[in-house]
MOPAC internal coordinates of N, CA, C and O (Angstrom, degrees):
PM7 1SCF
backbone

  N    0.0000 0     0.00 0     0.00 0    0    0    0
  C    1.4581 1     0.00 0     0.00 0    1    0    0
  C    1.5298 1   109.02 1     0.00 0    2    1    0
  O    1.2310 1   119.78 1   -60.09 1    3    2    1
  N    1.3010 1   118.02 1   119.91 1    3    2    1
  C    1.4637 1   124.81 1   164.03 1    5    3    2
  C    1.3792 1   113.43 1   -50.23 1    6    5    3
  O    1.2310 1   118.39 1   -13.97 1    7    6    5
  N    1.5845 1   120.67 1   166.03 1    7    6    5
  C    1.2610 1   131.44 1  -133.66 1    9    7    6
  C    1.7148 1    92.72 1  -114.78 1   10    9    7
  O    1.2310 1   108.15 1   -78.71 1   11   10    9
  N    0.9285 1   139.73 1   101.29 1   11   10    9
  C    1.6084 1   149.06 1  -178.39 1   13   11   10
  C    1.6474 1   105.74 1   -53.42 1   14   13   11
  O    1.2310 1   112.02 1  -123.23 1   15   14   13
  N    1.3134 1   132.65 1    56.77 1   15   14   13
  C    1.3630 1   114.54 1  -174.62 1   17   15   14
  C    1.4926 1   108.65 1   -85.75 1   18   17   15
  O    1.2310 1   121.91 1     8.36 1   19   18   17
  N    1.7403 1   113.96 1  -171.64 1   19   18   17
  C    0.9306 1   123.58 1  -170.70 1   21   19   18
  C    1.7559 1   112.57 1   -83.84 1   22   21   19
  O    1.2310 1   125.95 1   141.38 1   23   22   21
  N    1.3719 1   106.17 1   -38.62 1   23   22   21
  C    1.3960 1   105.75 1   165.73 1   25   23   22
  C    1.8469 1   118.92 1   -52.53 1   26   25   23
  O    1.2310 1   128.64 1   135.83 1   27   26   25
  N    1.2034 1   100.95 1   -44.17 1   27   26   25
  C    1.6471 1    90.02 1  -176.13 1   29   27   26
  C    1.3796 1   117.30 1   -76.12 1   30   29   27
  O    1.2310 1   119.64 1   178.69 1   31   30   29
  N    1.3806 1   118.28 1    -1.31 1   31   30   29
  C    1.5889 1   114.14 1  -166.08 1   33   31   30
  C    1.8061 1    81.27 1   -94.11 1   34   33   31
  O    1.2310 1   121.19 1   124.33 1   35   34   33
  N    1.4260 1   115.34 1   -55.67 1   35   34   33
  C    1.6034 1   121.60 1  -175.54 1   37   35   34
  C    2.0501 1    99.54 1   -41.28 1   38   37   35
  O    1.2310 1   120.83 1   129.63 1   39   38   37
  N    1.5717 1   116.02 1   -50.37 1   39   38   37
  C    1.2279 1    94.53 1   175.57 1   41   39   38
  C    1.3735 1   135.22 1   -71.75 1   42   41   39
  O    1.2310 1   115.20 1   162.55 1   43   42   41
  N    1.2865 1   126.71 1   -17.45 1   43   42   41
  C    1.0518 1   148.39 1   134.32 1   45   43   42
  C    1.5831 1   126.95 1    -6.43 1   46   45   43
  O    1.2310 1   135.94 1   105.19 1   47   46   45
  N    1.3559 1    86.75 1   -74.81 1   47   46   45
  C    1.6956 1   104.19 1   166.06 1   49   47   46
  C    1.2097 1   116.03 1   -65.45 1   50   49   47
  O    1.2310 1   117.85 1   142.00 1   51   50   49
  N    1.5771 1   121.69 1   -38.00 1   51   50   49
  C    1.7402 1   115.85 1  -178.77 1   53   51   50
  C    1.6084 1    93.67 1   -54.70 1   54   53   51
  O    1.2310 1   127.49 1   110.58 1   55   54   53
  N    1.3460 1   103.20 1   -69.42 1   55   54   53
  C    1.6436 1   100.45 1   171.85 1   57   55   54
  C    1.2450 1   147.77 1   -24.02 1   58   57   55
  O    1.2310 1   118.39 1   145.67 1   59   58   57
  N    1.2644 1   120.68 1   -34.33 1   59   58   57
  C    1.2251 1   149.92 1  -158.62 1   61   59   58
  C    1.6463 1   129.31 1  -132.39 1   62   61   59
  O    1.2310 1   117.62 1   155.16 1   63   62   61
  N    1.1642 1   122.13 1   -24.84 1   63   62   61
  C    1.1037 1   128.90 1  -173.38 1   65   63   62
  C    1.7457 1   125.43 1    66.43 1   66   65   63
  O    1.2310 1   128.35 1   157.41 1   67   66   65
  N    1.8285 1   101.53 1   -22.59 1   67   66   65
  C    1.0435 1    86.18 1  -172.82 1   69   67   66
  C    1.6774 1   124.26 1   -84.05 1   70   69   67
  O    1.2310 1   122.12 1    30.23 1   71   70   69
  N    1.2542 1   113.56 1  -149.77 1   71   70   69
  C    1.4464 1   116.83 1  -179.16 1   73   71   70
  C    1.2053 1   115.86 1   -81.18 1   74   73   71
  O    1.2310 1   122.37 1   -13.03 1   75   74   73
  N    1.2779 1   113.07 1   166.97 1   75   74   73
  C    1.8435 1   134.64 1   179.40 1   77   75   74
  C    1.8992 1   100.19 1   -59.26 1   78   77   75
  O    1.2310 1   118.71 1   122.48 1   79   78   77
  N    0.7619 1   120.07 1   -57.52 1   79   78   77
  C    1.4299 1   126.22 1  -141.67 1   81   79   78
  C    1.8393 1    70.68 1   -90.31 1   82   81   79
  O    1.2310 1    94.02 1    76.45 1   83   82   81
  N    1.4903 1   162.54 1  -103.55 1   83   82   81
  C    1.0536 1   170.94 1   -28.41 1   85   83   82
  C    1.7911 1    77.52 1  -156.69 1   86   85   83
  O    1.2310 1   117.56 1   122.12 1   87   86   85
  N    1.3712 1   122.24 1   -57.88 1   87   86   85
  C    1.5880 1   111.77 1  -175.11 1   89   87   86
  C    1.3548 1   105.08 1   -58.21 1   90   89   87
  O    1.2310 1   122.69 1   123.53 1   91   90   89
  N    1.4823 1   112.45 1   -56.47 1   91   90   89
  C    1.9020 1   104.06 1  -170.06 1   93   91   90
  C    1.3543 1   109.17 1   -46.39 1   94   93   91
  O    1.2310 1   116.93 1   133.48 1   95   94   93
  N    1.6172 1   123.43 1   -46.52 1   95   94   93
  C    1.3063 1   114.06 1  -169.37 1   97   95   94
  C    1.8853 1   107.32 1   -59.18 1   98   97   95
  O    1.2310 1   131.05 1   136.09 1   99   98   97
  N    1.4588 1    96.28 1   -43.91 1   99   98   97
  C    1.8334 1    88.63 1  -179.25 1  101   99   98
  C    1.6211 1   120.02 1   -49.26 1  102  101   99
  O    1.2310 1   130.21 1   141.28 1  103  102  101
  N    1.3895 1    97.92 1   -38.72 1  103  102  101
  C    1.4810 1    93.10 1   179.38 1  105  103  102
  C    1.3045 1   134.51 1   -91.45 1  106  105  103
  O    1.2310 1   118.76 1  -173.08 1  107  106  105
  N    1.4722 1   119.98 1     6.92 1  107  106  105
  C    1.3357 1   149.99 1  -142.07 1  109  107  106
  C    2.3283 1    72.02 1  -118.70 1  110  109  107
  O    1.2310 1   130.75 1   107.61 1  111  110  109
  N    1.2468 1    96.87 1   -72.39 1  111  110  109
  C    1.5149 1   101.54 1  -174.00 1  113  111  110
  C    1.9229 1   118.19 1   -48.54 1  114  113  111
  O    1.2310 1   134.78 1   150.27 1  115  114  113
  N    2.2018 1    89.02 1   -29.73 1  115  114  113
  C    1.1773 1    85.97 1  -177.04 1  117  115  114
  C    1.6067 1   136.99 1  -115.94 1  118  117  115
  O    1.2310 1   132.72 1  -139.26 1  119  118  117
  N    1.7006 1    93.02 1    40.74 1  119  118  117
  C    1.4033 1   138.41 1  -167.60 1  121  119  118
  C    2.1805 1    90.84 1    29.31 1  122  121  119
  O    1.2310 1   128.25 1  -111.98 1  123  122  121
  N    1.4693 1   101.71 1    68.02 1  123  122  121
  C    1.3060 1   122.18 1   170.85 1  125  123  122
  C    1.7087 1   115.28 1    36.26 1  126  125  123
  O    1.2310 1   118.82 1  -143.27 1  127  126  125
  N    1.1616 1   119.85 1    36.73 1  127  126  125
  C    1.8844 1   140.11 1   133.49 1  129  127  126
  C    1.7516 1    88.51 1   -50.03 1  130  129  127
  O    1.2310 1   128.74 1   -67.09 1  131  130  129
  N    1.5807 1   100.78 1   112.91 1  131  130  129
  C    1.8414 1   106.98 1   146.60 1  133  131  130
  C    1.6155 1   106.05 1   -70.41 1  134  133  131
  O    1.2310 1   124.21 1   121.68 1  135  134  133
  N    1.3780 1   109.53 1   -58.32 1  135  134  133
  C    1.5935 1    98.93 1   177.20 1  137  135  134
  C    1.5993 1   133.84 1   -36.89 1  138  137  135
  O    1.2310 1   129.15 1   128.60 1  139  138  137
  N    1.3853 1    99.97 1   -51.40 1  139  138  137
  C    1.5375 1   109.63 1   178.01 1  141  139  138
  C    1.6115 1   110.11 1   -63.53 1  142  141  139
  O    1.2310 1   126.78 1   140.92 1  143  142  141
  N    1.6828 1   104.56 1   -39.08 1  143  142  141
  C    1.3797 1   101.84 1  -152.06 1  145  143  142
  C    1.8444 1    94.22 1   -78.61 1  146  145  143
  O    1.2310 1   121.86 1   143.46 1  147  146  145
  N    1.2337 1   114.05 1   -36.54 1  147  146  145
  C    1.3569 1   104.55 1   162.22 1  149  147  146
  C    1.6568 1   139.65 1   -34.47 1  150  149  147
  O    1.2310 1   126.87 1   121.01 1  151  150  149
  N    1.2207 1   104.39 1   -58.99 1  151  150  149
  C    1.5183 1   123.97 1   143.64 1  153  151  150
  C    1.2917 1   112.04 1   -32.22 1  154  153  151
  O    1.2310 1   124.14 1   103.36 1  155  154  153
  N    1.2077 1   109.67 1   -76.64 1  155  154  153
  C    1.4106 1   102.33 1  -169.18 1  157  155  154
  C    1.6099 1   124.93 1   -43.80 1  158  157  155
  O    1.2310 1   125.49 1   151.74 1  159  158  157
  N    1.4151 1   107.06 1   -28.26 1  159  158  157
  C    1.8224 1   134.75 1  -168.38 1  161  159  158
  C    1.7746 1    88.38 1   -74.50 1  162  161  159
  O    1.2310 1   121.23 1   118.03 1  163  162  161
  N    1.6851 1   115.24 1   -61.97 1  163  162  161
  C    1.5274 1   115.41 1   177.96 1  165  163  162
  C    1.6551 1   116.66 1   -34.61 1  166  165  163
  O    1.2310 1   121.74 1   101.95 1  167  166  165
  N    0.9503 1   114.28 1   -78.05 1  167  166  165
  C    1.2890 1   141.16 1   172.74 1  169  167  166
  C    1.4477 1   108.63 1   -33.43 1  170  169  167
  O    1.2310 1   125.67 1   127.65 1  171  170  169
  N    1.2693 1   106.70 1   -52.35 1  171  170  169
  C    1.8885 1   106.52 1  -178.28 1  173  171  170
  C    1.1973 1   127.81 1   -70.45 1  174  173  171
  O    1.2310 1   130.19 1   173.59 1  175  174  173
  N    1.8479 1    97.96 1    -6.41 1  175  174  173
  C    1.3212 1   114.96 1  -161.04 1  177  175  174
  C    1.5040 1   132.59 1    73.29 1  178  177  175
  O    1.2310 1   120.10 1   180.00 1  179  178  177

């Protein structure tokens, strides 16, 4: 499992708009893929 830091959740959010706590879980799910974990944020709504 990739490493959940604070920089990737912050890029995440540039990306995404959404929240802190809603990115970690995407990337936490998306063993830290910005691509996927983005997706994953679309999709979840």
């Amino acid at each position: 499992m990739a490493e959940i830091n604070a920089e990737l959740v912050k890029q995440l959010r540039q990306m995404t708009g959404a929240g802190i706590m809603d990115c970690k879980k995407a990337l936490k799910e998306t063993n830290g893929d910005l691509e996927a974990a983005a997706e994953y944020l679309r999709k979840a709504g």
